[in-house]
MIDODO-897015 format. One line per field, with one value per residue: residue in one letter; x, y, z of N, C-alpha, C, CB in turn. Coordinates in steps of 0.05 Angstrom, whole numbers, plus 32768, in hexadecimal, padded with zeros to 4 digits. Glycine has a CB too. Example, Ala and Ser with C-alpha at 12.3 -4.5 7.8 and 13.67 -1.06 7.14 Angstrom:
rest <- (a:s)
n_xx <- (8108:8101)
n_yy <- (7F8E:7FD3)
n_zz <- (809C:808E)
ca_xx <- (80F6:8111)
ca_yy <- (7FA6:7FEB)
ca_zz <- (809C:808F)
c_xx <- (8108:8102)
c_yy <- (7FBE:8001)
c_zz <- (809C:809D)
cb_xx <- (80E2:811A)
cb_yy <- (7FA7:7FF4)
cb_zz <- (80B5:8072)
This chain:
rest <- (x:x:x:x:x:x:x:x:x:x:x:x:x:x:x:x:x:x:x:x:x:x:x:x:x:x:x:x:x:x:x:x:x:x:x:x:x:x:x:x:x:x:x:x:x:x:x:x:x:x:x:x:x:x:x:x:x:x:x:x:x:x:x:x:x:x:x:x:x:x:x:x:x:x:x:x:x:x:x:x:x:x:x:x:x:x:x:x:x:x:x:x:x:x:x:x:x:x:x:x:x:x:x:x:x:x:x:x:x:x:x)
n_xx <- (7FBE:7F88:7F84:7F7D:7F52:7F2B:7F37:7F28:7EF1:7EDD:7EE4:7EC3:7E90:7E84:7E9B:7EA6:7EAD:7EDE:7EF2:7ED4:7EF1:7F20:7F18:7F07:7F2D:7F55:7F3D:7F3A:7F71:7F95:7F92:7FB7:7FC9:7FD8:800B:8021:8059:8073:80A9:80BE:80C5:80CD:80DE:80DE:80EA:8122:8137:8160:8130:8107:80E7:80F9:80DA:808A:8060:8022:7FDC:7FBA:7FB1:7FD4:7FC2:7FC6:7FBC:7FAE:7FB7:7FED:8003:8048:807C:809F:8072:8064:8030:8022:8014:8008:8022:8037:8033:8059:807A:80AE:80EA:8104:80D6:80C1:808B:8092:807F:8075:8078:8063:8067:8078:8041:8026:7FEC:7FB8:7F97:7FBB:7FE5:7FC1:7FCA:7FF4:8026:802C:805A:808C:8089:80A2:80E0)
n_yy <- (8124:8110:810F:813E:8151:812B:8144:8172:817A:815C:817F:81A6:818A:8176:8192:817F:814C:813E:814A:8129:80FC:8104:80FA:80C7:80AD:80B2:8096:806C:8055:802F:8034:8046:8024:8039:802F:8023:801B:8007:8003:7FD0:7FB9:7F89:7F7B:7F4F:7F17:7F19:7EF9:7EEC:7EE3:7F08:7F37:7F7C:7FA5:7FAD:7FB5:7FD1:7FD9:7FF4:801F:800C:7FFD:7FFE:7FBF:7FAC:7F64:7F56:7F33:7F22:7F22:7EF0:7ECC:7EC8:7ED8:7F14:7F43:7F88:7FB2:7FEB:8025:8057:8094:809C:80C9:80C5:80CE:809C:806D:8045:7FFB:7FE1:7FA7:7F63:7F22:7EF1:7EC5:7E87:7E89:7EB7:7EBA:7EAB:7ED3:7EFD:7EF5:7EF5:7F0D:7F50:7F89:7FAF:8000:801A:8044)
n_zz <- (7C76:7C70:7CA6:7CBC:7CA8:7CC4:7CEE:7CEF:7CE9:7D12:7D3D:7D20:7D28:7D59:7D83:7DBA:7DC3:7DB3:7DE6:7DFA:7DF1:7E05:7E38:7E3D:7E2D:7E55:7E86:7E6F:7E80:7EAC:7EF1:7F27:7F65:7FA1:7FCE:8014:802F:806A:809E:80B3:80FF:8127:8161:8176:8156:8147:811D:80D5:80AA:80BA:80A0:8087:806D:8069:803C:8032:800A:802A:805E:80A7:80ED:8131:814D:8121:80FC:80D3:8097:8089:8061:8071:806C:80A2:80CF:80F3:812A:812B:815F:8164:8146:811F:8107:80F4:8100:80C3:80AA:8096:80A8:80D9:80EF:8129:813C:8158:8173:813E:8122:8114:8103:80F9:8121:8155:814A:815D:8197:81A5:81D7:81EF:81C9:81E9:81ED:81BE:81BA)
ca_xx <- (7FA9:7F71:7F81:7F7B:7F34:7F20:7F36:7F15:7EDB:7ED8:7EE4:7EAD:7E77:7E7C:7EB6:7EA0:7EB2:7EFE:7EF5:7ECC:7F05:7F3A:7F10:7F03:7F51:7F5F:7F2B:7F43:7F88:7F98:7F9B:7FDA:7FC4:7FEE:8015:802D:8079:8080:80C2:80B4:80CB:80C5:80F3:80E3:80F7:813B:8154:8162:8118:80F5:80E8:80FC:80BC:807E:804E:8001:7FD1:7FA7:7FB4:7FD1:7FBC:7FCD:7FAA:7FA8:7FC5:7FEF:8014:805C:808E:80A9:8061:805B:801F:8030:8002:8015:8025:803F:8037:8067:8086:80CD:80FF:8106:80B8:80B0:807B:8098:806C:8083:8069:805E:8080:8066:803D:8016:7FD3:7FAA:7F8E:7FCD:7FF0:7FB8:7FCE:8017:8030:8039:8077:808F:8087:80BB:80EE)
ca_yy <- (8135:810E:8111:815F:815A:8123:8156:8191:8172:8156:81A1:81AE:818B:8174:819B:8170:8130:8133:814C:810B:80E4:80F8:80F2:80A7:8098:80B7:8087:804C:8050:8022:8049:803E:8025:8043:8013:8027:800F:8009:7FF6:7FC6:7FB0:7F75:7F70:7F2C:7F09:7F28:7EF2:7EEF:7ED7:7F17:7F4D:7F9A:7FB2:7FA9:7FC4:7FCB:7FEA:7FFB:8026:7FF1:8008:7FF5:7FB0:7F91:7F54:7F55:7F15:7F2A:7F12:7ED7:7EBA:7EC6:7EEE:7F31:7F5A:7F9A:7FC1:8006:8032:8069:80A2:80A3:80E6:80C9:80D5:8081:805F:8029:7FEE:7FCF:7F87:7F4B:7F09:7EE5:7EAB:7E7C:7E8B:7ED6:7EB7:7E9B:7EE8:7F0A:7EE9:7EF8:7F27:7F69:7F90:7FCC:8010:8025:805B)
ca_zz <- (7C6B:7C7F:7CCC:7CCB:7CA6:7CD9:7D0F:7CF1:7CE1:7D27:7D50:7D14:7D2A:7D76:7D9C:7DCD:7DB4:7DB9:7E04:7E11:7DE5:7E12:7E52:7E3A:7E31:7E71:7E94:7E67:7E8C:7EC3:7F03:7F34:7F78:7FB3:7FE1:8020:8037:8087:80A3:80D0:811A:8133:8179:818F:8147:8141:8102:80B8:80A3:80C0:8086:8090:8068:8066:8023:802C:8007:803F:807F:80B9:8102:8143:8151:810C:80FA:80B5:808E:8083:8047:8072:8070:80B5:80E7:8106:813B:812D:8174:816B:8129:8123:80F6:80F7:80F8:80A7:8097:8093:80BB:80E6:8100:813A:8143:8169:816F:8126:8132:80F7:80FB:8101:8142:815A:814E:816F:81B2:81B4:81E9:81E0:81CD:81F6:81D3:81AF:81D5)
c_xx <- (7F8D:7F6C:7F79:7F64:7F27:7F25:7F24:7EFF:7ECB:7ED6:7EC0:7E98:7E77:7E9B:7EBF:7EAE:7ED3:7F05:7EE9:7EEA:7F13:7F2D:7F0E:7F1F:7F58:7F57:7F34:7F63:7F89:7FA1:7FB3:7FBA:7FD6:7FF9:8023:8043:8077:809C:80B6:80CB:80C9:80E9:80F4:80EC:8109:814E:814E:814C:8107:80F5:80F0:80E8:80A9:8063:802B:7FF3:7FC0:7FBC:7FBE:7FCE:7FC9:7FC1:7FAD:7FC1:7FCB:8003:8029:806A:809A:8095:8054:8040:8025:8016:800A:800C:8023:8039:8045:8077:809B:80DB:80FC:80EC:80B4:80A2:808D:807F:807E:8071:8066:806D:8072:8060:802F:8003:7FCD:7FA5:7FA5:7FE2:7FE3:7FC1:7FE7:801E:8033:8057:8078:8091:80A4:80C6:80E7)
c_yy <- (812C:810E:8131:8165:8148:813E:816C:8186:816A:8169:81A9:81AB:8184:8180:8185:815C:812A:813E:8131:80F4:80E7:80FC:80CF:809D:809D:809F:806A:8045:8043:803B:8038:803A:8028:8032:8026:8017:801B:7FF8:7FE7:7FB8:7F9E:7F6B:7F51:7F11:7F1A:7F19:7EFE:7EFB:7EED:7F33:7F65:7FA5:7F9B:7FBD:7FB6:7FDE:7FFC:8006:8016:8003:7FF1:7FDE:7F9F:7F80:7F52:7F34:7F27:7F1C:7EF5:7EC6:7EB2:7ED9:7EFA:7F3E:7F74:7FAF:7FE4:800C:804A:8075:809F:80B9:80DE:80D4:80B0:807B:8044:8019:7FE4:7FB6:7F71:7F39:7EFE:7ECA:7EA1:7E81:7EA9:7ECD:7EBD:7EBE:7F00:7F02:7EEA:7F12:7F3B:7F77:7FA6:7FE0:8013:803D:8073)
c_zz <- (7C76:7C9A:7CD1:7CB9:7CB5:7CF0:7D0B:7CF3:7D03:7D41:7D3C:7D22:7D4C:7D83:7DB6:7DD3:7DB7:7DD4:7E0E:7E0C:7DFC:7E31:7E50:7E3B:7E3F:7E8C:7E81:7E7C:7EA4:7EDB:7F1B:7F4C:7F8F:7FCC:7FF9:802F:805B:8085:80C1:80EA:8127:8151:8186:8172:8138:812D:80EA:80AA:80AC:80A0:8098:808B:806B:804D:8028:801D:8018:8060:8096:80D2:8112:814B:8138:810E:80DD:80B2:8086:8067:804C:806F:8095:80C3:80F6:810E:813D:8151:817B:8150:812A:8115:8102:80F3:80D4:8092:8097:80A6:80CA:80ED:810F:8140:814F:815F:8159:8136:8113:80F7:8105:8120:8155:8166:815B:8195:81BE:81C5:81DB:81DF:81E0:81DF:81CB:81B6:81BC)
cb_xx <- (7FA9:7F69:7FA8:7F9B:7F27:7F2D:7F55:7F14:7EE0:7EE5:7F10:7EA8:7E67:7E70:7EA9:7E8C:7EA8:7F17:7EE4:7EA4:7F18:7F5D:7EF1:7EF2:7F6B:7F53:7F08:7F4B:7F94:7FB0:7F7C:8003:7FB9:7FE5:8032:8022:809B:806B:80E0:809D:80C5:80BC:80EF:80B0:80E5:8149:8159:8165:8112:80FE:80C6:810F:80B8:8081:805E:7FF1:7FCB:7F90:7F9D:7FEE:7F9D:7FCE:7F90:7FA3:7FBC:8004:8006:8069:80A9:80B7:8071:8070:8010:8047:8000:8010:803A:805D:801C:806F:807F:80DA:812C:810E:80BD:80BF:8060:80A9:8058:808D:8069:8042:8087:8077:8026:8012:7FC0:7F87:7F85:7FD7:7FF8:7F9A:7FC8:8031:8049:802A:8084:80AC:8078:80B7:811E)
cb_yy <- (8134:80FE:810A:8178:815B:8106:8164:81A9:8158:8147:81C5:81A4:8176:8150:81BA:816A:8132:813E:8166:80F4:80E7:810B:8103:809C:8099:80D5:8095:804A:8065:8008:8058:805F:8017:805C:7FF9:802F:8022:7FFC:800E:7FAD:7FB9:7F5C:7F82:7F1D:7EF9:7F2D:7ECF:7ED7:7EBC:7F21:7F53:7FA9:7FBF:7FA2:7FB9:7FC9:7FE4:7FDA:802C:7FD7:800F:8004:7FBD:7F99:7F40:7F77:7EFA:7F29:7F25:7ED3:7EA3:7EC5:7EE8:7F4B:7F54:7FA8:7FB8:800E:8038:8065:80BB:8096:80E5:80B0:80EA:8069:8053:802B:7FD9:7FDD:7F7B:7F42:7EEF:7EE1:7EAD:7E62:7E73:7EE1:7E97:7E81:7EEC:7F08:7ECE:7EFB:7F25:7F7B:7F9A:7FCF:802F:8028:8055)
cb_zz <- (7C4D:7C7A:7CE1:7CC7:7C8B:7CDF:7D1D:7CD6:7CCA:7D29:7D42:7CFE:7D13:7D81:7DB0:7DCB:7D91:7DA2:7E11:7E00:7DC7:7E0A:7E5A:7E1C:7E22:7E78:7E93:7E3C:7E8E:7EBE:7F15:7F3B:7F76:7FBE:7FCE:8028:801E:809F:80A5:80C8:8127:8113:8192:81A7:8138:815B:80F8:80AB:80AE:80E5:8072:8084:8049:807C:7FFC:8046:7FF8:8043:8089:80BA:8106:8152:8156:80E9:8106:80A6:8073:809B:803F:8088:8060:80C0:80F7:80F2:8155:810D:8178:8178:8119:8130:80F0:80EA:8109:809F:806C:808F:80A9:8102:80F5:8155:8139:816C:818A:8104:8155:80EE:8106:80ED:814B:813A:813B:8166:81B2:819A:81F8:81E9:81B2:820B:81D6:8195:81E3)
């Protein structure tokens, strides 16, 4: 009973007022941030210890250097849609330091 004379009462005097409410709880909500999943390539470390993905939030281009899941440095080479719709990266030989993986040969493209 008293929730439905708070509500009238509240259309009564500012209409308004329960459009800001549920603009404010919409804006209290945590927003998602979007991750992108490449499958990545790496031909010159062909073991165990290399990951399949790679998740960034940010765009990767041809040239940067990302840190992978084994803890190692990758130069990414090639970037490339696949027939499935996924992004591949293809990448460089890992090395320990950003420097260290800017300096590794390059791969051939990818057929």
């Amino acid at each position: 009973m008293r929730w439905r004379r708070w509500k009238r009462r509240l259309k009564q005097t500012a209409p308004s007022a329960e459009i800001a409410f549920q603009a404010l709880s919409c804006m209290a909500q945590p927003t998602r941030k979007m991750t992108i999943i490449y499958q990545l390539h790496a031909p010159h470390d062909a073991d165990d210890s290399t990951p399949t993905t790679y998740d960034s939030p940010i765009p990767v281009q041809q040239g940067d250097v990302v840190f992978v899941a084994n803890e190692m440095w990758h130069r990414v080479d090639w970037v490339r849609m696949l027939p499935s719709g996924r992004l591949q990266l293809t990448v460089a030989q890992s090395a320990c330091s950003p420097a260290d993986a800017l300096l590794q040969l390059p791969t051939e493209p990818p057929p």
